[in-house]
N, CA, C and O atoms as CSV, one atom per row, in Angstrom:
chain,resi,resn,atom,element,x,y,z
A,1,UNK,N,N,-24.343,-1.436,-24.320
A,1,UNK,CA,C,-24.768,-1.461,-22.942
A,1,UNK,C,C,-24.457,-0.118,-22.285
A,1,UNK,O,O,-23.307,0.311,-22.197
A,2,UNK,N,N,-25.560,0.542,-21.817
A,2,UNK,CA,C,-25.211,1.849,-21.136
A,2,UNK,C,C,-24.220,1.551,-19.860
A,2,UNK,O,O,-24.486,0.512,-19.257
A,3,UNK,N,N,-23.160,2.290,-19.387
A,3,UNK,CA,C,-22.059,2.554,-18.820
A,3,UNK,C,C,-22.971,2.795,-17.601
A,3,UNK,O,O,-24.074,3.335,-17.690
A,4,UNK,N,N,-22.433,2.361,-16.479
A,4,UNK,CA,C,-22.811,2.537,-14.988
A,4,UNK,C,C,-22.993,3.969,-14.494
A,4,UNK,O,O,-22.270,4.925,-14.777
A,5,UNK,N,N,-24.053,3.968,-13.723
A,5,UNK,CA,C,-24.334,5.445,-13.280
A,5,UNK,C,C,-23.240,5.552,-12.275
A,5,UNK,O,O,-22.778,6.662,-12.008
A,6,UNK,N,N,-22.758,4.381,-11.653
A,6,UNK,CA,C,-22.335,4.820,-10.182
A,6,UNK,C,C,-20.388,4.452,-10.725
A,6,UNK,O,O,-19.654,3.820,-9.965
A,7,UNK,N,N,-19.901,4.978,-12.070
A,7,UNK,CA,C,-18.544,4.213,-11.769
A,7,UNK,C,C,-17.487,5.215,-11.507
A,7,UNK,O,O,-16.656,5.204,-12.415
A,8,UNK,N,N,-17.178,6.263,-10.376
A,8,UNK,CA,C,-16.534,6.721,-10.460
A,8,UNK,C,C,-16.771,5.731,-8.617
A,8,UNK,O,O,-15.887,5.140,-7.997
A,9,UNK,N,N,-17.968,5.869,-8.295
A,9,UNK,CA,C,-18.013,5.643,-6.829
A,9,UNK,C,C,-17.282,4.216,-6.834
A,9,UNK,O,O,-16.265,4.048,-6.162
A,10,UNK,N,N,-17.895,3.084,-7.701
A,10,UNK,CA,C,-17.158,2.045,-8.184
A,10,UNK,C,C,-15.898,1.789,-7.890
A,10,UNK,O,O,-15.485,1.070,-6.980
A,11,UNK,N,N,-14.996,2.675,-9.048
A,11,UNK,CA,C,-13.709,2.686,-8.913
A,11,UNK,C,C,-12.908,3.369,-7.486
A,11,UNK,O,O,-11.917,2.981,-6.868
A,12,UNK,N,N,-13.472,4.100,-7.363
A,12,UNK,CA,C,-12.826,4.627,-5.876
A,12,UNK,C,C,-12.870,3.906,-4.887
A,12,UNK,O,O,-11.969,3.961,-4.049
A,13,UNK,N,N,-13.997,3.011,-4.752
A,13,UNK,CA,C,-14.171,1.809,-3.550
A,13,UNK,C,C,-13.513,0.792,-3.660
A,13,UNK,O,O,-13.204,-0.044,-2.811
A,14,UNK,N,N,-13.341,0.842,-4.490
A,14,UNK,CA,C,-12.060,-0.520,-5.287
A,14,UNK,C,C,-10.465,-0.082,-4.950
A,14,UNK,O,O,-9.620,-0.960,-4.774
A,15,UNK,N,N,-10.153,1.246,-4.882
A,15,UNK,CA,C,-9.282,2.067,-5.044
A,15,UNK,C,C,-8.783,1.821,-3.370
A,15,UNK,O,O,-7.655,1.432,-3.068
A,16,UNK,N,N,-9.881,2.137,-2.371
A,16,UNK,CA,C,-9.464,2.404,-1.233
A,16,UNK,C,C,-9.026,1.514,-0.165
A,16,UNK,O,O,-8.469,1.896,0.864
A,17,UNK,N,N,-9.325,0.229,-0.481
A,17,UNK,CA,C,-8.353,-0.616,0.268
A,17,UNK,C,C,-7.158,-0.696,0.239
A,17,UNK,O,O,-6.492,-0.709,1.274
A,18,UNK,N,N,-6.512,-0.783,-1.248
A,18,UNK,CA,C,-5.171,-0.614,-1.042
A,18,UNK,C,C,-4.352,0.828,-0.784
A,18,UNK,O,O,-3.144,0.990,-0.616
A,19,UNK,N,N,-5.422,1.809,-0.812
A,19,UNK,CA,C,-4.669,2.946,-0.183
A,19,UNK,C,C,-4.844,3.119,1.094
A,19,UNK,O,O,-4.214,4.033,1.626
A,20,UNK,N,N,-5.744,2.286,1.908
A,20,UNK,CA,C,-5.470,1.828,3.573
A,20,UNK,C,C,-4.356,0.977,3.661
A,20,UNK,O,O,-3.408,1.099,4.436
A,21,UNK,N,N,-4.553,0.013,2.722
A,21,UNK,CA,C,-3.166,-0.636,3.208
A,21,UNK,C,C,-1.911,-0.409,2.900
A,21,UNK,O,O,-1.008,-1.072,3.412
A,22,UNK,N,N,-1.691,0.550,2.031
A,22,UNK,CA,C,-0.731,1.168,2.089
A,22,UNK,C,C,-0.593,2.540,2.984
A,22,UNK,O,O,0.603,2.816,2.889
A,23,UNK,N,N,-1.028,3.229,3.553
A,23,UNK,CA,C,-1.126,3.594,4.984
A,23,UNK,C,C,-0.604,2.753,5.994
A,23,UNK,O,O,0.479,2.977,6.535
A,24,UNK,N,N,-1.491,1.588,6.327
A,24,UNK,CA,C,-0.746,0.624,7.286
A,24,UNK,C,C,0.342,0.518,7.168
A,24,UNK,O,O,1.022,0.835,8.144
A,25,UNK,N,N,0.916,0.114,6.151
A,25,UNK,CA,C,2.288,0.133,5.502
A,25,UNK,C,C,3.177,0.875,6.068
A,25,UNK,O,O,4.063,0.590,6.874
A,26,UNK,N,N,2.740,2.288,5.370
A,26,UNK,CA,C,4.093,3.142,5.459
A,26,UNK,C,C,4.147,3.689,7.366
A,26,UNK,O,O,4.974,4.217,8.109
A,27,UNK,N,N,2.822,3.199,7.470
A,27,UNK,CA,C,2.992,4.070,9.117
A,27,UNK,C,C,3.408,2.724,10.127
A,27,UNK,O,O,3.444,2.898,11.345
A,28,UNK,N,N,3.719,1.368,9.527
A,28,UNK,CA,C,4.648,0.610,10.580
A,28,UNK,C,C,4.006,0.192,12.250
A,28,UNK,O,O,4.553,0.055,13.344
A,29,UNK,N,N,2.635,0.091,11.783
A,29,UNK,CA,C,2.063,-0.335,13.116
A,29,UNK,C,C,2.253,0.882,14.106
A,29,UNK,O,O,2.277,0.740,15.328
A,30,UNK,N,N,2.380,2.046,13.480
A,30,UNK,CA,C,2.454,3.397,14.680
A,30,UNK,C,C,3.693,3.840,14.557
A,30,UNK,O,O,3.921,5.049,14.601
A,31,UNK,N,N,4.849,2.759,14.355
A,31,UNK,CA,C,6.470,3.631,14.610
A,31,UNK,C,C,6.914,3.965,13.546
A,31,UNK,O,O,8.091,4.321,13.485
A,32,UNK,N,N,5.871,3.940,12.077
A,32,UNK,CA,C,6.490,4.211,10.947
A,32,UNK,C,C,6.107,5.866,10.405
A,32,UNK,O,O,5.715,6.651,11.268
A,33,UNK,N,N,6.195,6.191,9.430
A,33,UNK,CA,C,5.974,7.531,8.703
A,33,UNK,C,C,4.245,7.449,8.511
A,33,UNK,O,O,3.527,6.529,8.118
A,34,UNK,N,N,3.909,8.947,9.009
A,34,UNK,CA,C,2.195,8.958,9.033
A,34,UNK,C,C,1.403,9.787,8.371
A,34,UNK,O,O,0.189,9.970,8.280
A,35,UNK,N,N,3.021,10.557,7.631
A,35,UNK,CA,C,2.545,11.742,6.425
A,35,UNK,C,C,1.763,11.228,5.431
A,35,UNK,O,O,0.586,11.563,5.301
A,36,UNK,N,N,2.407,10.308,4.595
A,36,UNK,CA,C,0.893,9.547,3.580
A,36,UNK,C,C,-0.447,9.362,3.968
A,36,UNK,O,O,-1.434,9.883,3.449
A,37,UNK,N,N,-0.404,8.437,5.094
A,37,UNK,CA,C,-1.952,8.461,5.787
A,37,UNK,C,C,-2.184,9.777,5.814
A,37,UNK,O,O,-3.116,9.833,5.011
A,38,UNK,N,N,-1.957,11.140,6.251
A,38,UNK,CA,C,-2.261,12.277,6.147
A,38,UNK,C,C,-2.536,12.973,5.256
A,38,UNK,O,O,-3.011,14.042,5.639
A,39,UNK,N,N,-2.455,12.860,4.148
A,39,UNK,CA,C,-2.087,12.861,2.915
A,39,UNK,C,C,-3.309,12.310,2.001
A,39,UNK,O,O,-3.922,12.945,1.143
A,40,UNK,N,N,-3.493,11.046,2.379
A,40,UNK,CA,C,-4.295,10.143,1.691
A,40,UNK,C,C,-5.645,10.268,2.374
A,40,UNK,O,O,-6.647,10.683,1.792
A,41,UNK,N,N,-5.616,9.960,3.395
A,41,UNK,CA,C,-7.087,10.251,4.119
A,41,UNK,C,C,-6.962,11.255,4.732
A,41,UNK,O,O,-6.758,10.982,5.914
A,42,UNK,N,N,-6.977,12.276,4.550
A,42,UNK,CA,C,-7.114,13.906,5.607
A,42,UNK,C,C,-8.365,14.173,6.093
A,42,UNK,O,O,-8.478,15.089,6.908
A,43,UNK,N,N,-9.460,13.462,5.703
A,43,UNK,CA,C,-10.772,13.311,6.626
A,43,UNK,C,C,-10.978,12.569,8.165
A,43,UNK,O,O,-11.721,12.856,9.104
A,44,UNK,N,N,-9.761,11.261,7.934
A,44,UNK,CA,C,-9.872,10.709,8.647
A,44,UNK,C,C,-9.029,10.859,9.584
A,44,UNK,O,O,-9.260,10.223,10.613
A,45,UNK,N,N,-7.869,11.680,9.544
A,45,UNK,CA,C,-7.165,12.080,10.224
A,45,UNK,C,C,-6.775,13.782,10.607
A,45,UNK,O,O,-5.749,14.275,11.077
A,46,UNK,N,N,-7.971,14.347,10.211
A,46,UNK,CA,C,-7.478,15.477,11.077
A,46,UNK,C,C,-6.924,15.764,12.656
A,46,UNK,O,O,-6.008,16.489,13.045
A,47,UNK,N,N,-7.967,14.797,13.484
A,47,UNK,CA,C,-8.365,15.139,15.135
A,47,UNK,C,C,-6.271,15.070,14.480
A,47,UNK,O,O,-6.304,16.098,13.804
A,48,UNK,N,N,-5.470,14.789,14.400
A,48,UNK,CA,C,-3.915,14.549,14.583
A,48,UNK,C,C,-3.471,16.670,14.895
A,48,UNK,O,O,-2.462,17.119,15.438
A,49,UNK,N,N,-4.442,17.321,14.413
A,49,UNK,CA,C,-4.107,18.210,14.801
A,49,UNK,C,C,-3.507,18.907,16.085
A,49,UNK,O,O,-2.649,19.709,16.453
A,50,UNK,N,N,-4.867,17.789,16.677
A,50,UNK,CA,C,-5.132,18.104,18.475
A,50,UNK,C,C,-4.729,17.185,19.394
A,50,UNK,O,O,-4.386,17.339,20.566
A,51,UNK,N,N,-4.830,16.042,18.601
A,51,UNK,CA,C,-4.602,14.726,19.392
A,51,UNK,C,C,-3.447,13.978,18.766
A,51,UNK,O,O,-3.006,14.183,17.635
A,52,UNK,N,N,-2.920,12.902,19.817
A,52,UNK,CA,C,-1.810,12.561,19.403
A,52,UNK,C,C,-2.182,10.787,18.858
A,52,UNK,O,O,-1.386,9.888,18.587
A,53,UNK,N,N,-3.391,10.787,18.852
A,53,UNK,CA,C,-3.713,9.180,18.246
A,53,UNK,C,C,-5.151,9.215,17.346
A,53,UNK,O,O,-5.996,10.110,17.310
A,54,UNK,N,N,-5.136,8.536,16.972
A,54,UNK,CA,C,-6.593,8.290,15.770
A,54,UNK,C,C,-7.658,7.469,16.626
A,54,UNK,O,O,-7.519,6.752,17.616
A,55,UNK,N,N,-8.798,7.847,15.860
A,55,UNK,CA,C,-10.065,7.236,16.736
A,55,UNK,C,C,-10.518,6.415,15.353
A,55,UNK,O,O,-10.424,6.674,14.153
A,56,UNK,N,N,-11.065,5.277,16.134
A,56,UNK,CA,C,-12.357,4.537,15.293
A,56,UNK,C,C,-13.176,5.224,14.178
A,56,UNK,O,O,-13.158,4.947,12.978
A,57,UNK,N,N,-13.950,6.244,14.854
A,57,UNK,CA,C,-15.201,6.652,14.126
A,57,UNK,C,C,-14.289,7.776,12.836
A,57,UNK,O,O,-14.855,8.054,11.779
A,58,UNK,N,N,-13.205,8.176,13.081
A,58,UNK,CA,C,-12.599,8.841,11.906
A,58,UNK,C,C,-11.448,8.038,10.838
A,58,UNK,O,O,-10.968,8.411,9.768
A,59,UNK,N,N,-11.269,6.896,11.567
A,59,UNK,CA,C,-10.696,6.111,10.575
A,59,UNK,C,C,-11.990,5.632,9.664
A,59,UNK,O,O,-11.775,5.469,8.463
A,60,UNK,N,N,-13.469,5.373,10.230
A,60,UNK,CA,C,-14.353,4.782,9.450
A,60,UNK,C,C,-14.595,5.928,8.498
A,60,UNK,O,O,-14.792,5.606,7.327
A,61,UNK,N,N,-14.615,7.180,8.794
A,61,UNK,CA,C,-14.919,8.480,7.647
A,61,UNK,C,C,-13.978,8.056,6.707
A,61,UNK,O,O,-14.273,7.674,5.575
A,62,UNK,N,N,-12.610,8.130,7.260
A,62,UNK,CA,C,-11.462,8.175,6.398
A,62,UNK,C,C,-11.900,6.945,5.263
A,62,UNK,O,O,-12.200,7.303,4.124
A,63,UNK,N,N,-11.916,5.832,5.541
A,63,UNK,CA,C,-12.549,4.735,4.551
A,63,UNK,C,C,-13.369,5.227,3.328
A,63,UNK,O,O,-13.269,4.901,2.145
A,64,UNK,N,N,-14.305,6.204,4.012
A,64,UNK,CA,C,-15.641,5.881,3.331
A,64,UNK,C,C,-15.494,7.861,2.257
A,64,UNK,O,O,-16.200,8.103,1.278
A,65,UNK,N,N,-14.651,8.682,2.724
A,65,UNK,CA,C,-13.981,8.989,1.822
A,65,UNK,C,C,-14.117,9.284,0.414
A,65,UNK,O,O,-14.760,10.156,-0.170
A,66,UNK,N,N,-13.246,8.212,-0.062
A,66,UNK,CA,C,-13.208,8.171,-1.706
A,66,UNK,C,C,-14.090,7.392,-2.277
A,66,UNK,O,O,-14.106,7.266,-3.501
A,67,UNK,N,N,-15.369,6.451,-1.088
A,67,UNK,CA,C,-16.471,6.270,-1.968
A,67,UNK,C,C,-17.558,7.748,-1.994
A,67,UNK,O,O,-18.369,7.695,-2.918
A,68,UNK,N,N,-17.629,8.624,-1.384
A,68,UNK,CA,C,-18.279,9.581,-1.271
A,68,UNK,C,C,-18.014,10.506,-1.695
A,68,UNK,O,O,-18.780,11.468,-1.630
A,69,UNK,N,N,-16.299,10.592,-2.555
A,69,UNK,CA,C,-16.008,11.254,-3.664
A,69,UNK,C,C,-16.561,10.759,-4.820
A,69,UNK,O,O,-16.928,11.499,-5.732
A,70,UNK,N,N,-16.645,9.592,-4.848
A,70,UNK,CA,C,-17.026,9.249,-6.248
A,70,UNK,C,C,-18.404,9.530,-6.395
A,70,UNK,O,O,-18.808,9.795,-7.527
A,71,UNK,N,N,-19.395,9.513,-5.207
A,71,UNK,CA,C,-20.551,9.339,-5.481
A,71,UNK,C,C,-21.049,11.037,-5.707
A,71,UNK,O,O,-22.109,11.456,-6.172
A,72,UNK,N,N,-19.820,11.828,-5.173
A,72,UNK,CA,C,-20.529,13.105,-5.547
A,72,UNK,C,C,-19.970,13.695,-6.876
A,72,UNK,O,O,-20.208,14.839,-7.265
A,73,UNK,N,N,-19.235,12.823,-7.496
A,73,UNK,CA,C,-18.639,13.320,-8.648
A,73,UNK,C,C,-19.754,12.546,-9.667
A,73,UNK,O,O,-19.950,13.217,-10.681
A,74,UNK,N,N,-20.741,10.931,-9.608
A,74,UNK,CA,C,-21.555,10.579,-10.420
A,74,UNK,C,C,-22.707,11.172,-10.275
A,74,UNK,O,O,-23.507,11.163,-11.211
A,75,UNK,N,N,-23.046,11.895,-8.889
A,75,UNK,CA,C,-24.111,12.839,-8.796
A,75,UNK,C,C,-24.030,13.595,-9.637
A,75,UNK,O,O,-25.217,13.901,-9.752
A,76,UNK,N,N,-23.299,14.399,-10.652
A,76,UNK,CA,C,-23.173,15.446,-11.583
A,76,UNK,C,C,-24.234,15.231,-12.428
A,76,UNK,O,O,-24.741,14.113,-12.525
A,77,UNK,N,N,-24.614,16.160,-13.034
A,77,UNK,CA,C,-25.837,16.018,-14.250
A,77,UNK,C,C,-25.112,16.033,-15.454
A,77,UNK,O,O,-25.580,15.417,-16.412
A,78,UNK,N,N,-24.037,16.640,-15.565
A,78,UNK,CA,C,-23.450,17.361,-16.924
A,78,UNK,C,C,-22.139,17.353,-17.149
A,78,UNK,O,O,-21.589,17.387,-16.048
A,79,UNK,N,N,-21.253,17.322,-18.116
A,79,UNK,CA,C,-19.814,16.970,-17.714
A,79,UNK,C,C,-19.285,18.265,-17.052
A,79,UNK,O,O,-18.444,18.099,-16.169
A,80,UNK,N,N,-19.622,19.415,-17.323
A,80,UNK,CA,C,-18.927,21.016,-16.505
A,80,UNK,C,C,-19.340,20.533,-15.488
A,80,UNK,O,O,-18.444,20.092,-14.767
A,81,UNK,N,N,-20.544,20.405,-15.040
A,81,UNK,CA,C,-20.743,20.078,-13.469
A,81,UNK,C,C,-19.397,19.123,-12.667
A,81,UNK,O,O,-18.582,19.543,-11.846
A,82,UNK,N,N,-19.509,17.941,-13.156
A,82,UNK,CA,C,-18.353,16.932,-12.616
A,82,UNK,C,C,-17.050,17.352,-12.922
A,82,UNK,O,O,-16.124,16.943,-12.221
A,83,UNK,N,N,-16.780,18.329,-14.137
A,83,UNK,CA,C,-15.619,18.817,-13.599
A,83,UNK,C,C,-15.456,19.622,-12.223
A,83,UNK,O,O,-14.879,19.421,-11.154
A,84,UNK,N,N,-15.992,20.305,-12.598
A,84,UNK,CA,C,-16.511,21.376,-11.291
A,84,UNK,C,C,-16.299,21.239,-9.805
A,84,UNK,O,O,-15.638,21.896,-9.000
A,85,UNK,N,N,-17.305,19.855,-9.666
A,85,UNK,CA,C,-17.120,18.608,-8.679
A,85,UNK,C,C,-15.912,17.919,-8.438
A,85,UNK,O,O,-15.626,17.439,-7.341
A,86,UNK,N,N,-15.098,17.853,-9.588
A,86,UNK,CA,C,-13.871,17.645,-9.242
A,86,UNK,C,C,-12.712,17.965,-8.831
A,86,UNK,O,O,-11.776,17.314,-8.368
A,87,UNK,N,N,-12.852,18.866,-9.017
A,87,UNK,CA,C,-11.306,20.297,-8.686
A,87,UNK,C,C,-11.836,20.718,-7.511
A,87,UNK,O,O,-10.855,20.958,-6.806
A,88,UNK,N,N,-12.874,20.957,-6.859
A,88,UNK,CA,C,-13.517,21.336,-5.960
A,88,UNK,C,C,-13.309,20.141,-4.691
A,88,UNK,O,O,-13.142,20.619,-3.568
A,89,UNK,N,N,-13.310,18.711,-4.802
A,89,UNK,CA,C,-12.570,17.677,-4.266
A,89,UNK,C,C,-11.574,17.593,-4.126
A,89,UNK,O,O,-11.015,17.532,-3.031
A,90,UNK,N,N,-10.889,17.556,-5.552
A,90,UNK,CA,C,-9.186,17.959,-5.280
A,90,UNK,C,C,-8.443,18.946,-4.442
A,90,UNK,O,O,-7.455,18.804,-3.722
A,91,UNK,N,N,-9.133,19.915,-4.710
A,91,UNK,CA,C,-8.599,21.373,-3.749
A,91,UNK,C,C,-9.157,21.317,-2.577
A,91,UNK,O,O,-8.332,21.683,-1.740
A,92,UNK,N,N,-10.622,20.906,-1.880
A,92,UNK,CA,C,-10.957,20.649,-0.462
A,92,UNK,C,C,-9.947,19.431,0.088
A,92,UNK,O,O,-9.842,19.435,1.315
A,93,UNK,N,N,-9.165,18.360,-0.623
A,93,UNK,CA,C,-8.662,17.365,-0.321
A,93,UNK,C,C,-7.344,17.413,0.414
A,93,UNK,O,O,-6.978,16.842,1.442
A,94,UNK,N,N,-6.416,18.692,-0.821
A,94,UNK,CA,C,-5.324,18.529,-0.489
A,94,UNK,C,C,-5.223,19.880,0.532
A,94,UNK,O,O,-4.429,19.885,1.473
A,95,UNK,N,N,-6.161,21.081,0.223
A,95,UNK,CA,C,-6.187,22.085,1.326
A,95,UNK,C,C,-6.076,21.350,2.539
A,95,UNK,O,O,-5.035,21.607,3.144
A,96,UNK,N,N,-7.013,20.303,3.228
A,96,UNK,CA,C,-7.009,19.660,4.730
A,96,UNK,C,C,-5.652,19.150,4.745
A,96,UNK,O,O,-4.906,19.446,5.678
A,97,UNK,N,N,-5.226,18.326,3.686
A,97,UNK,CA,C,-4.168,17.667,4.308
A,97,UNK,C,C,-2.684,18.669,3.996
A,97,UNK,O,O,-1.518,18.320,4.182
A,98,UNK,N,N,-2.967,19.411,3.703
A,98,UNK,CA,C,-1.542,20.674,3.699
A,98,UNK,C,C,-2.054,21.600,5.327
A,98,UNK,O,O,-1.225,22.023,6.133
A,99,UNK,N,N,-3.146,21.701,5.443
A,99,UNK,CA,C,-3.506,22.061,7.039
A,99,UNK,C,C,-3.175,21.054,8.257
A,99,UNK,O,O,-2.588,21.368,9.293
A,100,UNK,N,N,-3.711,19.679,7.892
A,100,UNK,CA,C,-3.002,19.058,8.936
A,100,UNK,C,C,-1.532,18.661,9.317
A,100,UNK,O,O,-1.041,18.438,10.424
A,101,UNK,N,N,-0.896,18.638,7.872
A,101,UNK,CA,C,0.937,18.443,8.287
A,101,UNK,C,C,1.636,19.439,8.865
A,101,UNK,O,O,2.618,19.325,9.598
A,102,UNK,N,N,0.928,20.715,8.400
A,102,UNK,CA,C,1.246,22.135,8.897
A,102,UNK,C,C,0.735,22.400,9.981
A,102,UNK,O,O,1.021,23.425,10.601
A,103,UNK,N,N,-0.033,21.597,10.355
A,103,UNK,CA,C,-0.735,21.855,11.975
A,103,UNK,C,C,-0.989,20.948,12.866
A,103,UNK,O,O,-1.962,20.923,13.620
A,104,UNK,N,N,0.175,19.930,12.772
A,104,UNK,CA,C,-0.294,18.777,13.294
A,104,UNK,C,C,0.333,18.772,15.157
A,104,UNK,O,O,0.856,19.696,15.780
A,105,UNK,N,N,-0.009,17.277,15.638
A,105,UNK,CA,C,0.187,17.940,16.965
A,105,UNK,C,C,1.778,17.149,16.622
A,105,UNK,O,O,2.009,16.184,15.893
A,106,UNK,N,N,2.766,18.023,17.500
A,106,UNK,CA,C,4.228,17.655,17.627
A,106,UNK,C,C,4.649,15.781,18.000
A,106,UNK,O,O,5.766,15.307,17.794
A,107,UNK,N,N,3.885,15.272,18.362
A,107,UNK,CA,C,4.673,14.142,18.463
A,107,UNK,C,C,3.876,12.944,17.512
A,107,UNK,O,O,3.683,11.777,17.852
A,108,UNK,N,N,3.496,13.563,16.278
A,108,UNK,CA,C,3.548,12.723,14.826
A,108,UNK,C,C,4.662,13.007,13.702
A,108,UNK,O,O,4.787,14.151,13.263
A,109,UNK,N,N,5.266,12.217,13.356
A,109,UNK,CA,C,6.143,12.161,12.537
A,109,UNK,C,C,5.736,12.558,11.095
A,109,UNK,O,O,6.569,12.531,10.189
C-alpha cells in the first residue's frame, strides 16, 4: 500500500494538541511559566514582544503551525528538497522564538 502523501502534516496535527496542552499546563492559567509556549508556538506568540497578553487570531496561527509545517515539508518533490524544507523550519522556528524571549515585553515571565 503506497504510504500517505500527507504524513508528516498527519503526524504534526496529531502532535499539536498535546503540545497546546502542555502550554496550558506549564503557563498555569496565566500565573504559570510562558517560556515553553514561546518556545513551542513562536508564531503564535510573538505580538508578546509588544504586548503584554495573547490574542485569539494568533493563538489560532499558533495551532495551525505544525500542521503547515508538515504540509510544507510533504509538499517536497524529492528527499534533498524536504530536507532542505526542514532545517529551513527548524532554523525559521527556533530563530523567532530565541527573538521573542530575548525581546519580549517585561512583564512575561
Amino acid at each position: 500500500m503506497k504510504s500517505s502523501r500527507y504524513k508528516w502534516t498527519i503526524k504534526l496535527t496529531l502532535l499539536t494538541p498535546f503540545l497546546a496542552l502542555l502550554s496550558l499546563f506549564l503557563m498555569g492559567g496565566g500565573y504559570g511559566w510562558a517560556t515553553p509556549t514561546m518556545i513551542l508556538f513562536p508564531f503564535g506568540s510573538f505580538i508578546l514582544i509588544w504586548e503584554n497578553q495573547l490574542s485569539i487570531p494568533l493563538l489560532i496561527i499558533g495551532l495551525l503551525q505544525y500542521p503547515a509545517y508538515g504540509l510544507i515539508i510533504d509538499r517536497a518533490t524529492s528527499l534533498k528538497q524536504r530536507q532542505i524544507r526542514t532545517v529551513a523550519i527548524v532554523i525559521c522556528h527556533l530563530a523567532l522564538a530565541i527573538i521573542i524571549i530575548c525581546r519580549k515585553n517585561p512583564e512575561w515571565r
